[in-house]
N, C-alpha and C positions, 0 to 999 in steps of 0.2 A: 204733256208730250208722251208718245209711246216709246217701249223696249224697242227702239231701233239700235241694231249693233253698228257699231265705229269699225271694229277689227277683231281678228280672231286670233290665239296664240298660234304658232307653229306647233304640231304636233300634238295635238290637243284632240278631246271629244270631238270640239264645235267642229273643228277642220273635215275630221271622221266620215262628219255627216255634213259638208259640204255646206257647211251654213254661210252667207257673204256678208259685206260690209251692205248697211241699207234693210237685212231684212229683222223683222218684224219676232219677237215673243210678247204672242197672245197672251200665256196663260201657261202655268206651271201644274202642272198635277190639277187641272181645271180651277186654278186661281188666279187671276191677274196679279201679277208686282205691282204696288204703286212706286215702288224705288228698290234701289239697289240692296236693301238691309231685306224687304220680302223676296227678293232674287235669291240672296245666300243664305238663308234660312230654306228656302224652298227647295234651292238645290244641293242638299247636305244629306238628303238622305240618297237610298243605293239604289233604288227603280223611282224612274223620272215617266213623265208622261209629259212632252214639250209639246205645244201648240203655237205654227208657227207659220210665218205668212211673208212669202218670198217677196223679193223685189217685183216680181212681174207679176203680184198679187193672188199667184197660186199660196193655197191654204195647207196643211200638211200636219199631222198629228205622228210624233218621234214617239217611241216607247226607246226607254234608256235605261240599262243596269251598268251600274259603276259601283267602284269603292265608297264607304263613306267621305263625307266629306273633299271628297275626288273634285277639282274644278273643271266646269265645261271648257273655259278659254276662251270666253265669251269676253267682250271690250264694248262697251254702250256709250252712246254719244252723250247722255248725261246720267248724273246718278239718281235724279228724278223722274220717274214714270210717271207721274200727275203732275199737278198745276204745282207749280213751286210757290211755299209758302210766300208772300210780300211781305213787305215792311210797312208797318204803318207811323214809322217816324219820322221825321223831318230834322236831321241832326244838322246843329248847325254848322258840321264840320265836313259833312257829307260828301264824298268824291264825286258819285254819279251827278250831283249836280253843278258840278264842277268840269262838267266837260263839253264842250261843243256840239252841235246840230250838227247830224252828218254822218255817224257812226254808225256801225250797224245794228241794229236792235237791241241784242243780247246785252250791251253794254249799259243801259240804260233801267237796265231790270234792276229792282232792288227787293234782294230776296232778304229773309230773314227765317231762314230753315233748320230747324234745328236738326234735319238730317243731312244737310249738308257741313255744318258746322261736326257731326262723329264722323262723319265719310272722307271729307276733304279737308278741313281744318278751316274753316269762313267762318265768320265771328258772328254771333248772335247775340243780341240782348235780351231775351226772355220776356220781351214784353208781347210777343206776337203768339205764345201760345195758350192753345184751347185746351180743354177738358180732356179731350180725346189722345192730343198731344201727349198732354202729362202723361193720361193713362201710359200710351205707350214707352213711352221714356223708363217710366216705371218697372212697368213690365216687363220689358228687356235692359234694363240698366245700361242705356246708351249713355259711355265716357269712353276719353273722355269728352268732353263739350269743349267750347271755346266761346268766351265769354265776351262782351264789349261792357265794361263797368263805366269807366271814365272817373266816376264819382261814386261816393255813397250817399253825398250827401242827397236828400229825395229830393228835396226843390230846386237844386243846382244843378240833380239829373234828369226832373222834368222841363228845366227850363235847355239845357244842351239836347235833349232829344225833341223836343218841343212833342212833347206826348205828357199829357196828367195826370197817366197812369202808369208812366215809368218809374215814379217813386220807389217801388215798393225792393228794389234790387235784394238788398238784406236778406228780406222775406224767400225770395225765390235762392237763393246763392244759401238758405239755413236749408230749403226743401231738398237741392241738390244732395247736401252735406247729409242730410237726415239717410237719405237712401244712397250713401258712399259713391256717389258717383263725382270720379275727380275731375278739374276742371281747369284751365290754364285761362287766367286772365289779360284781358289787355284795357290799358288809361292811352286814349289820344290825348295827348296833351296841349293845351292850348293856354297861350300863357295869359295871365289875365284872368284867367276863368277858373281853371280845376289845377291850380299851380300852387304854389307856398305850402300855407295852412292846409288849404283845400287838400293837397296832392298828402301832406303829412296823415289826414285825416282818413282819406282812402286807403292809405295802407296801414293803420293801423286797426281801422277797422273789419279789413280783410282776415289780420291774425288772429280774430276770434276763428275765421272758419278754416284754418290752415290747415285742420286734419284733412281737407279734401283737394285743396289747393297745390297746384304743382308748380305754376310759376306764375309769375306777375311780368309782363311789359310793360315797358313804358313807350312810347314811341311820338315822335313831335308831328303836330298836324301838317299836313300838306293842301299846301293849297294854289293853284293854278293861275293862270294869267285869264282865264275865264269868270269867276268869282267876281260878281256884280256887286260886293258890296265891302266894306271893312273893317266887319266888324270884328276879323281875325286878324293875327297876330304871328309873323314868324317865330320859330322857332331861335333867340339872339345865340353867338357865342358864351354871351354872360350865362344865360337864362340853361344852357344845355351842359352848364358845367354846375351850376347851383342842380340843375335836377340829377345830376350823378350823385354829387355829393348826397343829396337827399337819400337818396337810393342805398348809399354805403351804411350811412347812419342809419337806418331802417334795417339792412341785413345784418349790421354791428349788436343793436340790440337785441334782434331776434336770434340771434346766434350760428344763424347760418342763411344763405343767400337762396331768397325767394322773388325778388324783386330784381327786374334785370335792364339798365339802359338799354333802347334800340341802339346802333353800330352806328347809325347818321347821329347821335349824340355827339358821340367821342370824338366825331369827322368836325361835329361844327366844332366842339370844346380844343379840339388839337391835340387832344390824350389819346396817349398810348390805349390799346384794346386789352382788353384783362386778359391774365392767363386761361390755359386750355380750361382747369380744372372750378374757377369761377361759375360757368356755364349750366354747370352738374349736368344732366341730360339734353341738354338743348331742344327744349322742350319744343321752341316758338321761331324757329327755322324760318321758319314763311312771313313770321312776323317781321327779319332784318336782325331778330335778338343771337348773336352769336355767329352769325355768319364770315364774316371776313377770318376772325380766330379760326375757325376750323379747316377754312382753306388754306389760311396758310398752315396751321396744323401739318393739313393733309398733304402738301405741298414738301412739308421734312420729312416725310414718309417715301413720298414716289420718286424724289430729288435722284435718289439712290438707282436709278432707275439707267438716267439720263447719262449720255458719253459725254467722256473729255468735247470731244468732234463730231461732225458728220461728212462723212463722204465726201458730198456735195453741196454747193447752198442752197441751203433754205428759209425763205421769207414768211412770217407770218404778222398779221394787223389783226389784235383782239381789241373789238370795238364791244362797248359796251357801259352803264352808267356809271356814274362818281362816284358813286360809294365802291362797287365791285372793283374798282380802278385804285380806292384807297390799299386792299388787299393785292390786288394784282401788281402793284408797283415794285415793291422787294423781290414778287418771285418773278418779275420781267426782269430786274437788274440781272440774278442770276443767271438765268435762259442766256443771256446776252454774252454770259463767259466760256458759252461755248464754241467753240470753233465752226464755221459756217453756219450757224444761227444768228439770225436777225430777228427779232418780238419787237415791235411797234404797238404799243399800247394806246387806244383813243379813247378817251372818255367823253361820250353822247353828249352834247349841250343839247338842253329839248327847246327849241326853236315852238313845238307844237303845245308844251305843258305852260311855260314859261321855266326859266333858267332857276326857280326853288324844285322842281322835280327831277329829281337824282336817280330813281332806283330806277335797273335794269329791265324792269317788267314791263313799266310804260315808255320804254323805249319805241318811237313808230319809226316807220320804213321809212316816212319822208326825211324823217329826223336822220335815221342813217346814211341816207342819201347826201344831205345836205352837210356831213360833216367829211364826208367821204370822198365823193367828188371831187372838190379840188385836191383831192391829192390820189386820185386816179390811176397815177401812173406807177404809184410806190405801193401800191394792192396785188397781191397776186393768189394771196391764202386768207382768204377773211374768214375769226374765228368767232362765233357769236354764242349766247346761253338761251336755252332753248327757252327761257321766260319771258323770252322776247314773242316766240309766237304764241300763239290760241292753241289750245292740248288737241293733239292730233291731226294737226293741220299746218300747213307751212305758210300763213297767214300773221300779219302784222295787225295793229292795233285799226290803221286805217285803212287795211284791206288791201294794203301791198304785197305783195308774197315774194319766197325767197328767190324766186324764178326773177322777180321785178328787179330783186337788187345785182341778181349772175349779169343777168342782159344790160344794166346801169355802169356798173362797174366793173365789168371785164376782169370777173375775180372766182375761183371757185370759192365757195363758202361750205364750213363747218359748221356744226353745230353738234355745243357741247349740251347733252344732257342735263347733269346733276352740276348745280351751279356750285357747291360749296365743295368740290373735288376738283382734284388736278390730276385724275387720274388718267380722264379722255386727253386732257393737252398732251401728258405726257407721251403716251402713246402716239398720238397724232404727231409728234417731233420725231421718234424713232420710227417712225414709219418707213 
């Protein structure tokens, strides 16, 4: 796919030179980017020569002096300029095959990028690079990475990847380590398979290469009312409280915590969430590892913020999935003890995943609909997290948009940003 931009900063270079959303970078100083890491390299130094090709297909060559390191303001609809690396695994636990006929393409793509894994944080398993790869990797020390381990064990990882040449993990996670390039791991766990022994095994053998290592996940498989076959295994309450423990006993010996329960652990076990300072840098955000902690965190922070009252009343309905809903429930009691404030808390049942898919992200439009609607008349501020749409677009999982759910539900709708802050709610109540 080519350097099409998405959006331009305000006040920026790109604006300067009237660059729009839709158009075209050929070529940098007479070099194509195949991705965002030759983009920022390219444009780091102070004379630029932009080759660029508008929406209405006019072509145009920019000459540009700027500061070092000065950013255009440039926003690209993906971080890949070429063919995005595929996956050639077949994991038995695999989401994309877990989802319906029907969706829009992009959803169906299974990449395995090791440039999307430094740029955006997507999990890679290292079995899908070449020579050329390496090289590069190399040659710019792209970390960190983000890994998909599952196992060490090689025949237990070739038999979950179902590739026979996944074995070798060890090997590649010592190459990493050799050339310091650090790496945040993640185990889908799947019980029956990579769980007890299995799961003891994986992380002990990780602590050989801890000088490179930043954090370990764990996080329990999901699996949809799609899933044609069964040979998986939810995640039990029994089974999410033995994997905590496992996890304690591992950072117990190793003297400090590297290994971190996913946050739907604790939700299925019914334990408390660890203190702030357990976390160490929250490494795996995106993974679900430490999330609800830091909202409510962040939540004693902004509290201070909030009046006894308000004015006038005001109604708010934060709709959003069960896990986000386990977090969100203390700081809705609170909200509640202010004087003309009303917080209505809804947690998503997915009608579309099947009722084991809890997180916020695949939350779809119909789904919102369908939980929304009958209570239609008690909507009037609907506040949602923006991981519900597609990045840069007001678009649902199945192509609903938020215009679908204003004109559905007779409601203006919000949308909070950064999901593990309460700093937009806040704000958005003192309004």
């Amino acid at each position: 796919m080519p350097a099409i931009v998405n959006n331009i900063n305000l006040d920026s270079i790109a604006e300067d030179l009237d660059i729009k959303p839709k158009d075209e970078i050929i070529s940098i100083n007479e070099i194509k980017p195949r991705d965002l890491i030759d983009y920022r390299y390219l444009t780091a130094s102070e004379e630029l020569s932009l080759h660029i090709k508008r929406l209405n297909g006019e072509e145009e060559i920019i000459d540009i002096e700027k500061d070092v390191d000065e950013d255009l303001g440039i926003n690209f609809e993906s971080a890949v300029f070429d063919k995005i690396i595929p996956c050639n695994n077949k994991c038995i636990f695999c989401f994309v095959d877990q989802q319906p006929c029907g969706l829009r393409d992009s959803l169906y793509i299974k990449d395995d990028d090791y440039r999307l894994s430094f740029l955006q944080g997507t999990y890679v398993t290292l079995t899908n690079l070449t020579k050329e790869h390496k090289k590069r990797i190399e040659a710019l020390r792209l970390g960190p990475l983000y890994i998909s381990v599952h196992t060490t064990n090689p025949e237990l990882r070739s038999y979950m990847l179902k590739n026979p040449k996944s074995g070798n993990i060890i090997t590649e996670l010592k190459w990493l380590n050799n050339l310091e390039i650090p790496v945040h791991i993640q185990i889908v766990l799947c019980p029956g398979i990579n769980d007890g022994q299995e799961l003891d095994r994986t992380l002990s053998d990780l602590t050989a290469l801890k000088s490179n290592i930043l954090s370990i996940a764990v996080v329990p498989v999901g699996i949809t009312k799609y899933r044609l076959d069964n040979n998986l295994h939810k995640v039990s309450p029994e089974k999410a409280e033995e994997i905590i423990s496992q996890i304690y006993e591992f950072n117990k010996k190793l003297g400090y915590n590297l290994a971190f329960p996913a946050d739907e652990l604790y939700i299925m076990a019914k334990q408390d969430l660890p203190k702030l300072e357990f976390y160490n840098d929250f490494g795996q955000l995106d993974d679900g590892i430490g999330t609800c902690r830091l909202l409510l965190s962040d939540f004693e922070k902004n509290k201070a913020k909030l009046p006894a009252s308000l004015p006038t009343l005001k109604k708010l309905t934060i709709a959003t999935g069960k896990i986000a809903c386990y977090a969100l429930e203390p700081i809705t009691d609170e909200l509640n003890s202010i004087k003309n404030l009303e917080v209505s808390l809804i947690p998503i049942k997915s009608h579309f995943w099947g009722s084991d898919v809890t997180v916020s992200g695949l939350v779809t439009g119909q789904d919102l609909l369908d939980n929304l609607l009958p209570i239609k008349s008690e909507v009037s501020n609907l506040v949602l997290p923006s991981v519900m749409l597609r990045k840069y677009t007001n678009d649902f999982l199945d192509s609903l948009t938020i215009d679908d759910i204003k004109d559905k539900i007779q409601a203006q709708v919000h949308i909070i940003d950064n999901y593990y802050s309460t700093e937009e709610l806040v704000s958005l109540i003192i309004s």
